[in-house]
C-alpha positions in Angstrom: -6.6 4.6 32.0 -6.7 5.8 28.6 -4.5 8.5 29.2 -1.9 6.3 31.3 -1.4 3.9 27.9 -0.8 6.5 25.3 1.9 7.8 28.0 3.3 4.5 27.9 3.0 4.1 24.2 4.7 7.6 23.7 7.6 6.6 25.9 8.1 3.4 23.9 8.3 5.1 20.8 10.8 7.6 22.3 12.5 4.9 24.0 12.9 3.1 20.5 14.5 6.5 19.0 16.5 6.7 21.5 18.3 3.1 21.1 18.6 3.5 17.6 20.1 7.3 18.2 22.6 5.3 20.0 23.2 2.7 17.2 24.0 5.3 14.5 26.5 7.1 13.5 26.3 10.3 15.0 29.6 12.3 12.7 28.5 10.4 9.4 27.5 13.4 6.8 24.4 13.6 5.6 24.2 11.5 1.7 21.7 12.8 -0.3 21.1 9.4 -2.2 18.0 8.5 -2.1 16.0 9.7 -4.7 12.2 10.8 -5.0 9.6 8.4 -4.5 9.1 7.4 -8.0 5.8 5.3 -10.0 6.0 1.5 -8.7 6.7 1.0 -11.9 9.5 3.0 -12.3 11.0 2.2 -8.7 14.1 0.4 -8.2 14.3 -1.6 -6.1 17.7 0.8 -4.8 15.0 3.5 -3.5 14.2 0.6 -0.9 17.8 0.2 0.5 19.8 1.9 3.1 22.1 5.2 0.6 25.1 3.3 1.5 26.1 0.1 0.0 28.6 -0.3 2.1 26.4 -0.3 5.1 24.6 -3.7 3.8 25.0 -7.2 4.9 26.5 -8.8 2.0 26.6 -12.6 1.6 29.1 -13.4 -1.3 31.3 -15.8 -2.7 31.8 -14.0 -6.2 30.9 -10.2 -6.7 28.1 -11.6 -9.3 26.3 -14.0 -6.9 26.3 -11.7 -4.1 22.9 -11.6 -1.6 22.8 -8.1 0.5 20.1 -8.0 3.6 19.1 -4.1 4.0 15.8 -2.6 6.1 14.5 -0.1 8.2 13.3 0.7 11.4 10.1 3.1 11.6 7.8 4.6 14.2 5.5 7.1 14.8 2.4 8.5 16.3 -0.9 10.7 15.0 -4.1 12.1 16.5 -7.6 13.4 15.0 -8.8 16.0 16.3 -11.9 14.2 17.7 -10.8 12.1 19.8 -11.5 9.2 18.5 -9.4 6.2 19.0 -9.2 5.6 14.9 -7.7 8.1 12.6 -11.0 7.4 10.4 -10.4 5.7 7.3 -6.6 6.8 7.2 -4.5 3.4 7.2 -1.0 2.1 8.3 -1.1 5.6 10.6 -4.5 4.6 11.9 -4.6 4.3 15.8 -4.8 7.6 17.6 -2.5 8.5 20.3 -1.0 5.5 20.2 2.9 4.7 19.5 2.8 2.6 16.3 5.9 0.9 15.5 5.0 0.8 11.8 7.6 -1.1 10.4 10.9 -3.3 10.8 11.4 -4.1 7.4 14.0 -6.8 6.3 14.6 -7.5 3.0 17.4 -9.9 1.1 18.2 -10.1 -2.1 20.4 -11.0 -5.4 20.5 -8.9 -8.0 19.9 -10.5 -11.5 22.3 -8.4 -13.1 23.3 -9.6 -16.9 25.6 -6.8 -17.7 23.9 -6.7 -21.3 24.5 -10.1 -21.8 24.1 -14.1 -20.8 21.9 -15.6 -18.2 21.7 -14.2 -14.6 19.0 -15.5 -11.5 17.9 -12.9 -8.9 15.3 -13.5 -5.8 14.2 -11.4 -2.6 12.4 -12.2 0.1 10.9 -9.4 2.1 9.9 -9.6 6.0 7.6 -6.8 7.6 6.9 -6.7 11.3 5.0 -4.4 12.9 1.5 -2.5 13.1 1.6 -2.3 9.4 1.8 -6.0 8.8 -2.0 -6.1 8.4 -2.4 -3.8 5.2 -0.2 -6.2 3.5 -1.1 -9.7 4.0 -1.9 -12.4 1.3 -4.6 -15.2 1.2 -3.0 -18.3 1.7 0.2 -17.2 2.5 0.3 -15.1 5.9 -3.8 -14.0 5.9 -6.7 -16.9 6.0 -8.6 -18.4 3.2 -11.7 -16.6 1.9 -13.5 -19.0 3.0 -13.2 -19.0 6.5 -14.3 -15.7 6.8 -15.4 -13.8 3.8 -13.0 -11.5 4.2 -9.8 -10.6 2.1 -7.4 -10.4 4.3 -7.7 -11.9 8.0 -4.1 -11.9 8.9 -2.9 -15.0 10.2 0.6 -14.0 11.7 -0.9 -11.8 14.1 0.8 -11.3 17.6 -1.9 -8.8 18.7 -4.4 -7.1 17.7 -1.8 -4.6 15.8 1.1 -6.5 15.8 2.2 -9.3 13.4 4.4 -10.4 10.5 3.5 -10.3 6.8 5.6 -11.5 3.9 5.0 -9.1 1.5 7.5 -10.4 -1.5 9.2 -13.9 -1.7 10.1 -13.8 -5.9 12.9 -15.0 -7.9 13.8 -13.5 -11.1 15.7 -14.7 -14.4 17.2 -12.2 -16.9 18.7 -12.2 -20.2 19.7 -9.1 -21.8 16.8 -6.5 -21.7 14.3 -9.0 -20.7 13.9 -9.6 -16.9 11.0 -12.5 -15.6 9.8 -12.8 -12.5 7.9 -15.5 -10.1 6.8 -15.7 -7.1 4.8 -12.8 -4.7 5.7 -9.3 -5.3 4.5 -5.6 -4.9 1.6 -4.5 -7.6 3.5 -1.9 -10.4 0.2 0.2 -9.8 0.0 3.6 -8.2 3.0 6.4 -6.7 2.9 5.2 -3.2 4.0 2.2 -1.6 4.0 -0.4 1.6 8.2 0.5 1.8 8.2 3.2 4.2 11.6 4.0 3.2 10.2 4.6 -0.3 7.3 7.5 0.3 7.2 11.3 1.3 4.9 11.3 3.9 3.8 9.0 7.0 -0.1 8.4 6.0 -1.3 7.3 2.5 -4.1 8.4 -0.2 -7.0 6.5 -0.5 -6.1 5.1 -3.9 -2.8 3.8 -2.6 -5.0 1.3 -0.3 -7.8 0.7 -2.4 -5.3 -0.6 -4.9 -3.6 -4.5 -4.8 -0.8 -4.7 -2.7 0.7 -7.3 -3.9 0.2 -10.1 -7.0 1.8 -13.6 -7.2 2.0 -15.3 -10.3 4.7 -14.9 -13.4 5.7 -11.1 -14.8 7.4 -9.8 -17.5 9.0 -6.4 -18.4 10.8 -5.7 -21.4 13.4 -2.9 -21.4 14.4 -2.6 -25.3 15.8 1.2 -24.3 16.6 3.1 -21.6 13.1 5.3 -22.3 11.0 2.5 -22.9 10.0 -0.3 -20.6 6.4 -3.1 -21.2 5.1 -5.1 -18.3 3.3 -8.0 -18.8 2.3 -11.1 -16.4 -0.3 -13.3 -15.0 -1.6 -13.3 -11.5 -3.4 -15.0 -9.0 -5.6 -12.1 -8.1 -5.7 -9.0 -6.1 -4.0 -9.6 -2.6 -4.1 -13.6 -3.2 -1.3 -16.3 -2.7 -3.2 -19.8 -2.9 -6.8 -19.2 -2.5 -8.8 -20.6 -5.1 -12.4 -19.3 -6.2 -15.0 -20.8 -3.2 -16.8 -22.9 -6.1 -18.6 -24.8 -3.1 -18.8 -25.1 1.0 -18.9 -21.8 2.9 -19.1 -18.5 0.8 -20.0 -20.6 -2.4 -20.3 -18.2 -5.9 -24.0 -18.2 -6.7 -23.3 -17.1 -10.1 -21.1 -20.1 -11.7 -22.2 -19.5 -15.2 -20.4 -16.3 -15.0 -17.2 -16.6 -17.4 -14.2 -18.4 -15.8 -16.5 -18.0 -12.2 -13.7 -20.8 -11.1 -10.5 -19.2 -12.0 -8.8 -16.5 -10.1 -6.5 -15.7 -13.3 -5.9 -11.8 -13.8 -3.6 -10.2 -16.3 -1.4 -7.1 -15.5 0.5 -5.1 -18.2 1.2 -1.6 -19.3 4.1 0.7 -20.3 6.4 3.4 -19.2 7.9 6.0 -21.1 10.8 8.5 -19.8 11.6 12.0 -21.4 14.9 12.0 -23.5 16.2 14.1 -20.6 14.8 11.7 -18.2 13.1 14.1 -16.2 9.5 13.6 -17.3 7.7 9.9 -17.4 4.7 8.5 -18.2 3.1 4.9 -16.9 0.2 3.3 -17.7 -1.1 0.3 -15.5 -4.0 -1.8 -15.9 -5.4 -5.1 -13.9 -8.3 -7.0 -15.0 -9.6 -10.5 -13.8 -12.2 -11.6 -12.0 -12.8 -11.1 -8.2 -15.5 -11.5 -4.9 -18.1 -10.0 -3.2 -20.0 -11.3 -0.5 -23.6 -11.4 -0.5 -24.1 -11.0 3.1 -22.4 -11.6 6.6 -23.2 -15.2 6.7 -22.0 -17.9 4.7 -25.2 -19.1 3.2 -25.8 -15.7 1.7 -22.7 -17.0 -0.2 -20.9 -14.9 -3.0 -20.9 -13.4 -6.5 -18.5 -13.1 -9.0 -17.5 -10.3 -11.2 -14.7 -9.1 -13.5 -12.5 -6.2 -11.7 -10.7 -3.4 -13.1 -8.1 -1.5 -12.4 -6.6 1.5 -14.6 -3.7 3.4 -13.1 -1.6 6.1 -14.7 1.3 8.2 -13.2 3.1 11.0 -14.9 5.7 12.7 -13.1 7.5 16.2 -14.0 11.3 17.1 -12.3 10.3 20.7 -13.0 13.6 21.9 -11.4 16.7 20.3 -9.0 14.8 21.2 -6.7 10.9 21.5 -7.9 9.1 18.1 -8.6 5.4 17.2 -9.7 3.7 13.8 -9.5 -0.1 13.5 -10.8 -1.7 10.2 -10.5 -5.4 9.2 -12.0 -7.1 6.5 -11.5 -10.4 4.1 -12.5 -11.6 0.9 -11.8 -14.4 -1.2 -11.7 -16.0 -4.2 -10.2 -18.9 -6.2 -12.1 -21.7 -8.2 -9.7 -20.8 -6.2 -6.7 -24.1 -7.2 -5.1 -25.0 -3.3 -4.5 -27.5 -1.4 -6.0 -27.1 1.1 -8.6 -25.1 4.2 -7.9 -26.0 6.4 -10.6 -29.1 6.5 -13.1 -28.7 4.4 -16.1 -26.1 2.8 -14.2 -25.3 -1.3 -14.3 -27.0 -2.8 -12.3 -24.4 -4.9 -9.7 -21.8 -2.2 -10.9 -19.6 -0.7 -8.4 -17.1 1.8 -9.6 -15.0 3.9 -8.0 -11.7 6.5 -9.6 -9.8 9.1 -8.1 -7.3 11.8 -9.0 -3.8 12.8 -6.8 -1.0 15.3 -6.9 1.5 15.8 -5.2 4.3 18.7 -5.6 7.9 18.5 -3.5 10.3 21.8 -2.8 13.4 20.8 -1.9 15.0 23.8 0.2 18.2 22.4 1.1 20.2 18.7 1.3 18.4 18.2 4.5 14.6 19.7 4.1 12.0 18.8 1.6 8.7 20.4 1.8 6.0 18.4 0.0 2.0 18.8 -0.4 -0.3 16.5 -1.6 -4.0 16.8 -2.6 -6.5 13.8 -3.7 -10.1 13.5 -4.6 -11.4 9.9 -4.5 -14.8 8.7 -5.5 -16.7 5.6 -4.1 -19.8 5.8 -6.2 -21.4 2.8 -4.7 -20.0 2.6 -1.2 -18.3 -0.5 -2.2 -14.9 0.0 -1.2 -14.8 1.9 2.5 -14.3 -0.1 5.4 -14.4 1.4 8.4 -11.4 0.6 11.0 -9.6 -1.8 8.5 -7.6 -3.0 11.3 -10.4 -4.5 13.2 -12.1 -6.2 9.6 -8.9 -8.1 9.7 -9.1 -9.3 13.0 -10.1 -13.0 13.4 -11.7 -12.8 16.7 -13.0 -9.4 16.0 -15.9 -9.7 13.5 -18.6 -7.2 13.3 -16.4 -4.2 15.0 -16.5 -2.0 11.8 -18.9 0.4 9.3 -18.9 0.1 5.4 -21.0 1.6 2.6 -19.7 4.9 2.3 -21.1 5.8 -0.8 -19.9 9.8 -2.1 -16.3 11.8 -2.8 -13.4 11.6 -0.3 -11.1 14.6 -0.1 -7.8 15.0 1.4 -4.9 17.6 1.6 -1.7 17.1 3.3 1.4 19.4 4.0 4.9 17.6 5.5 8.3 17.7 5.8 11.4 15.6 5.4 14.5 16.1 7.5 17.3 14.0 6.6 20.2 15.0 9.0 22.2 12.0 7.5 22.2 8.6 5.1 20.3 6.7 7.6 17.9 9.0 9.3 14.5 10.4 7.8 12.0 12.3 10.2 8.5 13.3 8.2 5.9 15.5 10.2 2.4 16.1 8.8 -1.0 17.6 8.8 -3.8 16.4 7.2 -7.1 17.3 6.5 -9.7 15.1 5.2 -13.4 15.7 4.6 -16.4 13.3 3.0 -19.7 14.6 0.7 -22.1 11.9 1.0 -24.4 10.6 -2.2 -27.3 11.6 0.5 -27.9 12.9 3.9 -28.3 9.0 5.6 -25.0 8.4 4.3 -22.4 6.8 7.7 -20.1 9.7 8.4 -16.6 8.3 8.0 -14.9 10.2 10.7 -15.3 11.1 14.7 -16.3 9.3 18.0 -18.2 5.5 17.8 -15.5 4.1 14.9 -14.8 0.5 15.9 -16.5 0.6 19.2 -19.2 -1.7 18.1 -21.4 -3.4 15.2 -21.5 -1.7 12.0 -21.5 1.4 14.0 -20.0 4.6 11.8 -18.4 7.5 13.0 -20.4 11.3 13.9 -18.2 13.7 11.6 -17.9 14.7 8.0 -14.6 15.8 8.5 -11.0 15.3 10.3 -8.1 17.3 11.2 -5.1 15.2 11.8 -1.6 15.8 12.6 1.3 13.1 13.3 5.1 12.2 13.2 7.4 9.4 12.2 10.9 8.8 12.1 12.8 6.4 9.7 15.9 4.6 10.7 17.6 2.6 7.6 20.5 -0.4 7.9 
């Protein structure tokens, strides 16, 4: 039985290749526009599009007030080498075997473009459907309210247990010479990697890309006063949060309410980049801090704490050559009344903490092949973060299904390609290979046979071999 549906899930991903094959353009020559994955930060939003603007839907009365629709189409499928039927705590990628239609992304947007000078209004709206939908979901906007479930993000577009719709940006944006504000819901500026598939080397993610926010809504500010300096400023709602206020009473109540500003989720984000006078080198420094949850217990009446979290991301990056790149990313963060006990002695108690450290290095042989390698060391020092198959935790009607409380240093190396036979196409193989040294010999084992197949039930491994495949079709 088993085998019968990854057969059919293999054929539907190949079937899906195959009607997009048909769709494009089979003589176009190969555009080598799309740059680099760049810092969030630093990312245009142009590394999200399709190379060709004349490719786009465009919506225009007048050049300036123009709207263009662009997206991609990707799918893929991995395996571990144990068998099991989660790729451990590797996310998006995360069903073994099984054809994941990751993402058909749709975006739409107006540029607020003031040429220098005057006024100018800019919004997108963003659309992701898809087995990835589930990594990006909001409170209050496409996953429940806290407190229905004590749980980030239950999505609440869901078709299936791995399909569903997220709306991972809805923003407008008002400009005025080098001074650009935006409101609404948007990506986080933290971290190299993102959600766009169209905007990352390789198919799977490091830890620190999903143990960061995805997304923030509230109002942001970046001042550009050169073209080597850039500020960011704003206030948000919280990590991951759309319209959920703090559970001050009823289910999941905060125990703690003399904590300062226990009943506001207001964060602040803001940092800096600076570029090279060549522009090959650039430096960006991140930071989020406001205050966030942790549940006491799996029932409501253990209710909640609050705490102040913290986030510190920088991300320096180093064109070495045309065709050699480096990217190092280092991270810390932070989360006060985390309900655990200490991690470390002479540590806080309540204090979880957790930082890591990322490279990655890119070799680009030819207009068509890139080589890339990537290498990350993450620490959770207090088990706090590690949830064990995300996608289940974020099932409604699937509580319980999942392992936490991996408390010790993550590893992970990863070697891939890029094939880009034209504009529209990007194929990205990979190996990985991940392994996990525990704080202590009773600590879950993240990886192998028993992952979501019951109750807080962890894996049997310390380590993972995996090896997996997606293609990218852009429009």
């Amino acid at each position: 039985m088993a085998a019968a549906r990854r057969e059919t899930s293999l054929r539907a991903v190949l079937a899906l290749c195959a009607i997009s094959t048909t769709c494009s353009r089979a003589t176009e020559p190969y555009i080598d526009s799309v740059e680099q994955p760049v810092p969030a930060c630093l990312r245009s939003e142009e590394t999200m599009k399709a190379p060709a603007a004349s490719d786009h839907i465009s919506f225009s009365s007048r050049e300036r007030a123009s709207f263009t629709t662009f997206g991609w189409v990707e799918a893929g499928i991995g395996a571990n080498n144990w068998g099991s039927p989660f790729n451990g705590p590797i996310v998006m990628a995360d069903r073994a075997w099984q054809g994941q239609v990751n993402q058909v992304y749709v975006a739409t947007e107006r540029k607020a473009d003031t040429d220098g000078s005057g006024w100018a209004l800019g919004g997108r709206v963003d659309l992701l459907l898809g087995t990835d939908y589930v990594f990006t979901t909001a409170r209050g906007l496409d996953a429940h309210l806290y407190p229905r479930y004590a749980i980030e993000n239950v999505a609440s577009w869901d078709f299936s247990k791995d399909y569903g719709l997220a709306m991972p940006q809805l923003y407008a944006d008002v400009a005025r010479g080098d001074l650009n504000l935006r409101l609404g819901h948007c990506y986080s500026i933290t971290g190299y990697e993102t959600v766009a598939a169209a905007s990352n080397f390789f198919y799977t993610h490091v830890y620190s890309m999903m143990y960061q926010p995805f997304t923030f809504t509230g109002v942001f500010g970046a001042w550009a006063p050169d073209d080597r300096v850039t500020f960011h400023a704003g206030i948000h709602d919280g990590w991951n949060n759309f319209s959920d206020p703090m559970p001050t009473t009823g289910p999941w109540a905060i125990t703690n309410t003399s904590y300062p500003g226990a009943g506001s989720t207001a964060a602040f984000i803001g940092g800096a980049v600076v570029k090279s006078v060549d522009g090959r080198q650039s430096l960006a420094m991140i930071t989020t801090t406001g205050n966030e949850l942790s549940p006491l217990g799996p029932l409501p009446a253990d209710g909640s704490l609050v705490g102040n979290r913290t986030l510190v991301s920088t991300v320096y990056t180093n064109k070495l050559s045309d065709r050699l790149e480096y990217v190092v990313q280092a991270d810390t963060a932070w989360q006060f009344n985390s309900g655990l006990a200490q991690g470390n002695a002479g540590q806080q108690p309540g204090l979880a903490q957790w930082y890591s450290f990322a490279q990655w290095l890119f070799w680009k042989l030819d207009d068509r092949w890139t080589c890339g390698a990537r290498l990350e060391y993450f620490r959770d020092n207090n088990g706090y973060l590690f949830v064990i198959p995300f996608r289940n935790v974020a099932q409604a009607n699937n509580p319980g299904y999942y392992t936490s409380g991996f408390a010790g240093n993550f590893w992970d190396l990863t070697l891939g390609l890029n094939y880009k036979p034209n504009s529209r196409w990007v194929i990205r193989p990979e190996c990985r290979y991940d392994w996990f040294a525990p704080n202590a010999n009773v600590t879950k084992r993240p990886f192998g046979s028993g992952l979501g197949q019951g109750i807080n039930e962890p894996g049997s491994q310390l380590g993972q071999f995996y090896a997996g495949c997606d293609a990218i079709l852009k429009f």
